[in-house]
NUKOLRO-606389 format. One record per residue (C-alpha): residue number from 1; x, y, z. Coordinates in pm, whole numbers, plus 50000, padded with zeros to 5 digits. Example, Ala and Ser with C-alpha at 12.3 -4.5 7.8 and 13.67 -1.06 7.14 Angstrom:
2
1,51230,49550,50780;
2,51367,49894,50714;
This chain:
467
1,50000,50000,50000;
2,50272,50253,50097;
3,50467,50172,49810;
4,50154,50277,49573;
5,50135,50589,49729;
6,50503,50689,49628;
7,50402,50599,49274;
8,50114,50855,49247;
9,50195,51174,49124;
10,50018,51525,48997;
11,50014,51346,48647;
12,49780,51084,48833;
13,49512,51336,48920;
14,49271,51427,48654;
15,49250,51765,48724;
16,49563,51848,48806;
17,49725,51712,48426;
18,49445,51895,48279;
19,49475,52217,48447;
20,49826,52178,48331;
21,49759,52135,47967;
22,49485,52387,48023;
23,49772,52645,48139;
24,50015,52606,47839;
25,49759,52622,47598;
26,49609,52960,47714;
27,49928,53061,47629;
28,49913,52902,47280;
29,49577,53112,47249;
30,49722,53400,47253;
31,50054,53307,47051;
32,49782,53199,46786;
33,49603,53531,46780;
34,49945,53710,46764;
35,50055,53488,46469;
36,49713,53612,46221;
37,49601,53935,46393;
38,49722,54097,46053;
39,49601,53844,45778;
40,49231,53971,45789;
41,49402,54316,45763;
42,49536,54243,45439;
43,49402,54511,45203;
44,49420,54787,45465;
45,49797,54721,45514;
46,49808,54796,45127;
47,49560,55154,45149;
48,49750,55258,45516;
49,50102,55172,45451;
50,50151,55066,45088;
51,50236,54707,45141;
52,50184,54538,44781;
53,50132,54111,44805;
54,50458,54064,44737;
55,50539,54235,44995;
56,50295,54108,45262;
57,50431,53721,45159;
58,50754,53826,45244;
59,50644,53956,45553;
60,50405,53652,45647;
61,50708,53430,45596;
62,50927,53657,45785;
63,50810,53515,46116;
64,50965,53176,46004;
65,51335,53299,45882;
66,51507,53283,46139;
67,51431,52940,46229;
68,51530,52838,45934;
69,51819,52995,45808;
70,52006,53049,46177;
71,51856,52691,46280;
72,51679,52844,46556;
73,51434,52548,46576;
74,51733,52313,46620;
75,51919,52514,46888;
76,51556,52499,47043;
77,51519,52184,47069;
78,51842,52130,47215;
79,51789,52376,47480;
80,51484,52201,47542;
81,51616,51852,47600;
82,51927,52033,47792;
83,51710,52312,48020;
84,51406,52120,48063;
85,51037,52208,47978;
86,51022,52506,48235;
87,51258,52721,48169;
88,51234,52642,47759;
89,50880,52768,47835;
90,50927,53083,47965;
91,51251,53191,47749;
92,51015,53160,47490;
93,50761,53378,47600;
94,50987,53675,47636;
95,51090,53585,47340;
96,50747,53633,47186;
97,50654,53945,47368;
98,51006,54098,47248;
99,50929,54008,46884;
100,50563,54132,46895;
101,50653,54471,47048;
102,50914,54523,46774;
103,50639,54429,46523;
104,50400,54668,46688;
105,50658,54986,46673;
106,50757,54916,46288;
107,50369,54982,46199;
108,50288,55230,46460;
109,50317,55656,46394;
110,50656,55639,46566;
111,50798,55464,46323;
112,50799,55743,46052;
113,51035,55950,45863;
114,51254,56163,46081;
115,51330,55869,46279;
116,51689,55747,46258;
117,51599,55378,46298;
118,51291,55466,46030;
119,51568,55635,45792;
120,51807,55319,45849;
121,51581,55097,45746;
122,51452,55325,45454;
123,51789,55338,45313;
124,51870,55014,45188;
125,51616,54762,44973;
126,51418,55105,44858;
127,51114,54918,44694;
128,51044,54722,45013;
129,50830,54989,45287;
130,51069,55066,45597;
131,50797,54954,45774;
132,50734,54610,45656;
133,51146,54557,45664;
134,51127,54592,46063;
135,50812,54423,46071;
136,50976,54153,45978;
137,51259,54125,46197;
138,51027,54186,46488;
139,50760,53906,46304;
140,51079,53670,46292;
141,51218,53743,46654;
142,50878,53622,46780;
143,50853,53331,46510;
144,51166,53192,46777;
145,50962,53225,47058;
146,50631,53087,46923;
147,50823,52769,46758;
148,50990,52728,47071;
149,50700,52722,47237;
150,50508,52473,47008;
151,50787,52230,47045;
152,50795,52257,47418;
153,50396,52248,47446;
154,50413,51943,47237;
155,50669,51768,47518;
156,50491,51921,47789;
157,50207,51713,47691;
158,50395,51384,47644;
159,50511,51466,47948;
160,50172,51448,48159;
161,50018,51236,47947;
162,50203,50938,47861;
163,50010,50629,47879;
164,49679,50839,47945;
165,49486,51023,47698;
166,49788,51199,47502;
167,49635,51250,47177;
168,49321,51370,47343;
169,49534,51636,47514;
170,49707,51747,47226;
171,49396,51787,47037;
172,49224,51978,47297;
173,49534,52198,47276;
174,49576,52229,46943;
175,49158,52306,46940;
176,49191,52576,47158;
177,49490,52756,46991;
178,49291,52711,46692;
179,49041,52920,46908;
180,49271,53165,46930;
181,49262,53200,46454;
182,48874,53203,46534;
183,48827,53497,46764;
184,49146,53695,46573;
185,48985,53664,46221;
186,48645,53812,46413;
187,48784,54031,46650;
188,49083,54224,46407;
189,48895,54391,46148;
190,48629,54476,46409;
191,48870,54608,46646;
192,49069,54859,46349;
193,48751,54973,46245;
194,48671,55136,46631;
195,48669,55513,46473;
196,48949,55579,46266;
197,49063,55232,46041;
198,49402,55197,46229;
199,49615,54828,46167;
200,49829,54912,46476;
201,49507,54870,46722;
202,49488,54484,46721;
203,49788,54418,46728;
204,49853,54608,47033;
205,49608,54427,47222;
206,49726,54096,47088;
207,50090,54207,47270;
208,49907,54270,47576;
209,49756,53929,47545;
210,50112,53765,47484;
211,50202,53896,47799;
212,49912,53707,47962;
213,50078,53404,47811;
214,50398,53458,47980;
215,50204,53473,48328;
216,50010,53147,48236;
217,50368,52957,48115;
218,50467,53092,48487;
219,50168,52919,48696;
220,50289,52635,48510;
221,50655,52649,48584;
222,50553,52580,48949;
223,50342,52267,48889;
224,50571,52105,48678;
225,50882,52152,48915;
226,50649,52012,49178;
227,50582,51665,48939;
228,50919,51639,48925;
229,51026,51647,49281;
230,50727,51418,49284;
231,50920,51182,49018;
232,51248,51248,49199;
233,51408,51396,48934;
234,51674,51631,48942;
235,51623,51995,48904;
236,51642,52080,48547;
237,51679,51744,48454;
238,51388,51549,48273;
239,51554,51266,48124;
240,51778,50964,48280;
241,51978,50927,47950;
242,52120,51250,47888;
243,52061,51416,47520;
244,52355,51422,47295;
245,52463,51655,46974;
246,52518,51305,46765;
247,52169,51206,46796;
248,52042,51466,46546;
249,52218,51216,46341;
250,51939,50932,46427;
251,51667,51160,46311;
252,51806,51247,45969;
253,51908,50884,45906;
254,51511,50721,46031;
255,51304,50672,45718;
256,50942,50687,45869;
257,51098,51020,46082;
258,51197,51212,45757;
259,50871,51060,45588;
260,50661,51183,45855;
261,50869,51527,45851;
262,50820,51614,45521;
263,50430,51503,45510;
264,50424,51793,45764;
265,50593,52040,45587;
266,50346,51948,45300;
267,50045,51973,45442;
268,50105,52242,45647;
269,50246,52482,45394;
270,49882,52430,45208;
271,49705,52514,45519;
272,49906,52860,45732;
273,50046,52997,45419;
274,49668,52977,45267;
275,49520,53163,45621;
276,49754,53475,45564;
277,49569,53525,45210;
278,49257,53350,45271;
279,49082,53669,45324;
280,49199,53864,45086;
281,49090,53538,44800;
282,48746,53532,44916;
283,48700,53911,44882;
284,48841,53881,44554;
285,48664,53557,44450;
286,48323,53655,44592;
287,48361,54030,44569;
288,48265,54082,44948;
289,48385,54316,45168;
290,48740,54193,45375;
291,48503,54185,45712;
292,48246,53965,45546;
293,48524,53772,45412;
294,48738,53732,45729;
295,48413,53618,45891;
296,48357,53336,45621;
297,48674,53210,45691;
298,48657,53224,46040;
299,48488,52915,46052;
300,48790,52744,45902;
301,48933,52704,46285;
302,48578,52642,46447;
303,48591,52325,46228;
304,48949,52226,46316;
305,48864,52313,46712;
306,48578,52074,46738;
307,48658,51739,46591;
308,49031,51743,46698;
309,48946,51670,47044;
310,48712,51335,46929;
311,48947,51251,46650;
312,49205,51266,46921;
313,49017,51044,47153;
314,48934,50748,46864;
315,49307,50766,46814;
316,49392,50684,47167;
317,49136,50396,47208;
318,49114,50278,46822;
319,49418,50407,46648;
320,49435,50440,46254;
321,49696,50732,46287;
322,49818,50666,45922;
323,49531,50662,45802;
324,49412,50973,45947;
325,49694,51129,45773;
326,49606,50986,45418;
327,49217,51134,45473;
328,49313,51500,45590;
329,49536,51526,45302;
330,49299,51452,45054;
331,49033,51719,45178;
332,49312,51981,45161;
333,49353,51956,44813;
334,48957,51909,44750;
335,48937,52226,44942;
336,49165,52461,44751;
337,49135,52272,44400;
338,48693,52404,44467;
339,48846,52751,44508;
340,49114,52729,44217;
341,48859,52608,43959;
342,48513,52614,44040;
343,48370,52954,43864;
344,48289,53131,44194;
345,48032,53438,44087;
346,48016,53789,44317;
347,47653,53780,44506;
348,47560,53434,44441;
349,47423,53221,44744;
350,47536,52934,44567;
351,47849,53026,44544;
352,47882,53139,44909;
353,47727,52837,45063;
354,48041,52601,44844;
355,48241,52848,44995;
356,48135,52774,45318;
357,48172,52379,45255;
358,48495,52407,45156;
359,48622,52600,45471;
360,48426,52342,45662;
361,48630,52062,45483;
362,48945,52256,45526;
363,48864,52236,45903;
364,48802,51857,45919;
365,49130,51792,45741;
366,49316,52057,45974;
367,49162,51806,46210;
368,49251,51490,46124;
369,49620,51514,46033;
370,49748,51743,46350;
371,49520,51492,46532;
372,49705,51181,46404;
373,50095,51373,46290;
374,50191,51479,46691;
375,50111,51143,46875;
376,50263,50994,46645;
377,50600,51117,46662;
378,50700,50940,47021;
379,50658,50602,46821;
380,50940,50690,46602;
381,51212,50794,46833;
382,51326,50731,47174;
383,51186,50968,47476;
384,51512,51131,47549;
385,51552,51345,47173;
386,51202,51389,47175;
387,51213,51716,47208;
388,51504,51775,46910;
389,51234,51513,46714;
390,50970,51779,46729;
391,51211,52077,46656;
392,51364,51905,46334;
393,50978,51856,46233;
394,50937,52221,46291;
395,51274,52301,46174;
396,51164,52163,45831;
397,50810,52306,45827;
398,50901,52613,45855;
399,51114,52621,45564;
400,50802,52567,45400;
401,50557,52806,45602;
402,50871,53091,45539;
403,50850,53006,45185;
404,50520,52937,45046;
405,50364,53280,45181;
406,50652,53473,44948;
407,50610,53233,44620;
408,50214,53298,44692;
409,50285,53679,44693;
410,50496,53663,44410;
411,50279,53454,44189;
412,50022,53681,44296;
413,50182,54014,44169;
414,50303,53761,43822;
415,49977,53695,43762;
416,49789,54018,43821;
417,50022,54296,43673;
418,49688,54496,43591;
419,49651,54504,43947;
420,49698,54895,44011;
421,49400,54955,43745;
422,49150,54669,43819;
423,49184,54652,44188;
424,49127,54294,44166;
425,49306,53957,44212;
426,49316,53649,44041;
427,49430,53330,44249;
428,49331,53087,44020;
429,49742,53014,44041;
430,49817,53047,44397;
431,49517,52771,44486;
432,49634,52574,44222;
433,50004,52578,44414;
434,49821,52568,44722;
435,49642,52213,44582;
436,49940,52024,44466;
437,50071,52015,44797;
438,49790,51837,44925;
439,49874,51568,44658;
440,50243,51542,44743;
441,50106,51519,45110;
442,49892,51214,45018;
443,50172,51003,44861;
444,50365,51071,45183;
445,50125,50941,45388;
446,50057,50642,45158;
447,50429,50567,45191;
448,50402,50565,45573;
449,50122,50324,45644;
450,50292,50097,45404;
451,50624,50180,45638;
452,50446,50110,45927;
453,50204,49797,45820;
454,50588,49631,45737;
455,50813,49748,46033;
456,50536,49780,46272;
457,50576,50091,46447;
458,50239,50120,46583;
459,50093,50438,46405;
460,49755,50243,46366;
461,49769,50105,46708;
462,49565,50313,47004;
463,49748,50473,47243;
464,49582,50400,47503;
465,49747,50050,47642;
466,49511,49807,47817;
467,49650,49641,48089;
């Protein structure tokens, strides 16, 4: 008897593990609503501070350069396995709030000519705006902190979870950050319209809202350094086998790992990179106004936040990861081939109600495959470089999610060089783009279940593990 009463810990109370998970994904609520307070804001960042679509895609993808191209995500997720959960968590917080108050200064009046940072910027690169340039740096300072933070969430959850309901958590996480797209795509446009149309309004309140995060990654802190006096660990220390440079190595060498990896960078290039212009397509294709059309899409998220949870629970008790995977990616590219070819027509109810159905089958594929992709990943590697697994996967999404917003913006000012006069866009070509990565997607994921029916990794298998 006493020696069962050693062996229960905070992770062994209900409440407790999900006031936990509840905690670090406030945080990714408000990370989330950071991340896409400007996409519903698309044309008035062209009318207030003459940001073409070329250069908005460069600026979308801006929050994802520095991850890439100075490794950040790597370096992350070796501080991660190195520092521990805790402190990774609040380090990238800061890191967040630091990036979003740069962003909010290079698009606020202060920021104008006169200013010797303003006339720095302003005097290299001429034909990109001053302000987008330190938008950018400030977007990609708090790209670090948010990837950090997705990568830690993700092991946070593994943490408190394993051999419980871990895909159920990370659904309900991933369901309420998604909460987070919902209420921004609503709230934004409704928030810069309060009297004068300003762009710099939501975002400041979004920075005050990141700073909430950083309190809620705190309350946290405190419970998890209690579980792990509980499971007599050492401070700062959450693994028995220590974490080693050379076992990067194991990752890039693991089949199903880079198979799984690069599904991910598929898939989710057709899906962020798609939110920062999916406003600004269904105002053109529908000829609605940007607030009708950021409310349209709104639902996209809703979608997403509601099945994740379920589809999370069937894949702890029944399994069928793989195949999850497989599904999701074929609805992504049913959902932006509709908008790429079907002849959408300006005040037609027909129109608007496919529009709807395709945003709703957006959302059920943004369900299934984040549902089945993050469980999944502690069945390929070992527990101890599971947090370097997750930041390679990030590492090489974001190479996608910093690219794909910039070849969108570019194809966008290739294709409509009339632009100027007809104050319309076409994206017949960006949806097209936007749909053959859903069919790449789907060829990875066939090549996975047939990795996993033959080496029997357990991607179908429940989590859940009777005993």
């Amino acid at each position: 008897m006493s020696t069962d009463k050693l062996t229960v810990t905070m992770r062994d109370s209900s409440v407790l593990r999900w006031t936990a998970l509840l905690l670090i994904a406030s945080t990714m609520f408000f990370a989330y609503m950071f991340i896409d307070v400007l996409s519903p804001l698309q044309t008035l960042l062209e009318n207030q501070l003459g940001w073409s679509a070329g250069t908005y895609g460069t600026f979308a993808g801006s929050e994802y350069f520095l991850n890439v191209f100075v490794l950040f995500l790597i370096f992350a997720g070796i501080i991660l396995d190195k520092m521990g959960v805790r402190f990774t968590a609040l380090l990238s917080a800061v890191v967040m709030i630091v990036g979003g108050g740069i962003k909010l200064y290079a698009i606020s009046s202060y920021f104008t000519e006169g200013n010797a940072l303003y006339d720095f910027f302003n005097s290299f690169w001429v034909s990109f705006p001053a302000t987008a340039k330190l938008a950018c740096v400030g977007f990609a300072i708090f790209g670090c902190g948010v990837e950090m933070a997705g990568i830690t969430v993700s092991k946070a959850i593994v943490k408190w979870f394993t051999g419980k309901e871990m895909a159920l958590a990370m659904g309900l996480e991933m369901a309420i950050a998604r909460l987070g797209v919902f209420a921004v795509f609503r709230l934004s446009p409704w928030v810069a319209s309060w009297g004068t149309e300003s762009v710099v309004r939501p975002v400041a309140i979004c920075c005050g809202l990141l700073c909430i995060g950083l309190l809620t990654f705190l309350v946290y802190f405190f419970m998890d350094r209690r579980l792990d006096r509980q499971l007599g660990e050492a401070a700062g220390t959450e693994e028995e086998d220590p974490f080693k440079i050379s076992d990067l190595g194991i990752l890039f060498t693991s089949k199903p790992f880079l198979i799984i990896a690069f599904l991910c960078v598929l898939y989710y290039s057709a899906i962020f990179p798609f939110q920062k212009f999916a406003t600004s397509m269904l105002e053109n294709r529908l000829g609605i106004p940007s607030t009708d059309a950021s409310k349209l899409f709104s639902w996209f998220p809703i979608g997403a936040m509601v099945l994740t949870p379920l589809l999370g629970w069937f894949l702890d008790r029944k399994g069928k990861g793989a195949t999850m995977l497989i599904i999701g990616s074929v609805l992504v590219f049913t959902c932006h081939l509709i908008f790429a070819i079907y002849p959408l027509q300006p005040d037609s109810t027909t129109s608007l109600i496919i529009s709807y159905l395709a945003i709703l089958v957006l959302g059920v594929s943004f369900s299934l495959v984040p549902a089945a992709l993050w469980p999944s990943v502690p069945k390929l590697v070992e527990n101890r470089y599971l947090g370097s697994a997750y930041s390679v996967i990030f590492w090489i999404q974001n190479i996608g999610l910093w690219a794909f917003p910039m070849i969108i913006g570019l194809t966008l000012d290739y294709a409509n060089p009339d632009v100027a006069i007809t104050g319309h866009y076409d994206y017949t070509l960006p949806m097209l783009i936007f749909a053959s990565l859903g069919v790449f997607a789907f060829l990875l994921g066939i090549w996975l279940k047939a990795e996993d029916k033959k080496y029997g990794y357990g991607l179908e298998a429940p989590n859940i593990k009777k005993s």
